[in-house]
Kinemage of the C-alpha trace (Angstrom):
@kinemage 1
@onewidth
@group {chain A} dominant
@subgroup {mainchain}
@vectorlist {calphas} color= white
{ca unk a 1} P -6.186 -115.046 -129.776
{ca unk a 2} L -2.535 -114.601 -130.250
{ca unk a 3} L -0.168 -116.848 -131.783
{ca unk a 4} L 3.769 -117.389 -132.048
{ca unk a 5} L 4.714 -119.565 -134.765
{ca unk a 6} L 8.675 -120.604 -134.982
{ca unk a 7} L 9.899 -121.756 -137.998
{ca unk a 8} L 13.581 -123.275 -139.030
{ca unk a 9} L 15.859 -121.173 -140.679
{ca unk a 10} L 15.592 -117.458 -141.264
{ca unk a 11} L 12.840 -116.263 -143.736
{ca unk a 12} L 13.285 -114.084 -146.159
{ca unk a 13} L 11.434 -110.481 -146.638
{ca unk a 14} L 9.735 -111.995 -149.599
{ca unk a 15} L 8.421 -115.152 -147.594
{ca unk a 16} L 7.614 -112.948 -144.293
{ca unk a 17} L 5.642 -110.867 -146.824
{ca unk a 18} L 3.276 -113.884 -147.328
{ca unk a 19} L 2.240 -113.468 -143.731
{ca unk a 20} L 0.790 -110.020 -143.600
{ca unk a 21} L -1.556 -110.425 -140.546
{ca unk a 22} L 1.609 -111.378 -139.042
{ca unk a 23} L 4.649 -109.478 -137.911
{ca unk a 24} L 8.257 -111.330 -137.796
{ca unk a 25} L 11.603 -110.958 -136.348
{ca unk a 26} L 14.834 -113.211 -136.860
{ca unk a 27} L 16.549 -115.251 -133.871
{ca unk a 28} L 19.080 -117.357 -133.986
{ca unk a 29} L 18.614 -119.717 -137.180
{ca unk a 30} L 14.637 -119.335 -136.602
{ca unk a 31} L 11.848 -116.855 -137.495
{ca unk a 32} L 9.254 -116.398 -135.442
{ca unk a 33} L 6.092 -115.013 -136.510
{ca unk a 34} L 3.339 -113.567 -134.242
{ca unk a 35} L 0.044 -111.834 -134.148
{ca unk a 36} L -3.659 -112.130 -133.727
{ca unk a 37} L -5.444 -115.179 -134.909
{ca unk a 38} L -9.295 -114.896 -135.316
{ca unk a 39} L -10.093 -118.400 -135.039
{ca unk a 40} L -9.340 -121.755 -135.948
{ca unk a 41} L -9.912 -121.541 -139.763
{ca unk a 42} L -7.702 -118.830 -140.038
{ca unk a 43} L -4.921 -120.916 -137.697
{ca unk a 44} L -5.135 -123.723 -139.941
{ca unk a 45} L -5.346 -121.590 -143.207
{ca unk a 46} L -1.834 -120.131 -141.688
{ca unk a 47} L -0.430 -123.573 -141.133
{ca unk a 48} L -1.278 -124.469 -144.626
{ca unk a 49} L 0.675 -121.919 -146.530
{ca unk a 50} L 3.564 -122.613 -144.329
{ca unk a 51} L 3.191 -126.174 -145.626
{ca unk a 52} L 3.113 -125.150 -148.831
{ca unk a 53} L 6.105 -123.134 -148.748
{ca unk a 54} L 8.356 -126.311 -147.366
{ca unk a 55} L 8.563 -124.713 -144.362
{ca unk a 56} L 9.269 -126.654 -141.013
{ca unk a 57} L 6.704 -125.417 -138.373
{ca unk a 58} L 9.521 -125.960 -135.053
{ca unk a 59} L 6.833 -124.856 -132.218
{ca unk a 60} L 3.159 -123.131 -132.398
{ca unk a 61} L 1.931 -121.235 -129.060
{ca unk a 62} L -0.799 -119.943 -128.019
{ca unk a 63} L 0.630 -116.068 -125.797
{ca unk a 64} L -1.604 -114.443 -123.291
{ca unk a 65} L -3.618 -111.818 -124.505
């Protein structure tokens, strides 16, 4: 499965770097994060750290493989 995750504000290199298993790019006062998920442990182990790192999750989709 792949996932696009949108978050507030533009992330810095250090912070994208806590993502590895997912790649990033910066739009307009958001970052959006994207890449495979392997299942649902893995999804919720991703929303976790972004809760941890006081960020503010602004949309999660699923993308067509």
């Amino acid at each position: 499965m792949r996932y696009e995750i949108r978050v507030d504000g533009e992330m810095s290199r250090t912070m994208t770097q806590a993502f590895p298993e997912l790649e990033s790019s910066v739009r307009t006062a958001q970052t959006v994060l994207f890449g495979q998920v392997n299942d649902e442990a893995q999804l919720y182990g991703l929303l976790s750290r972004l809760q941890s790192l006081g960020l503010h999750v602004m949309e999660m989709r699923r993308l067509p493989e």
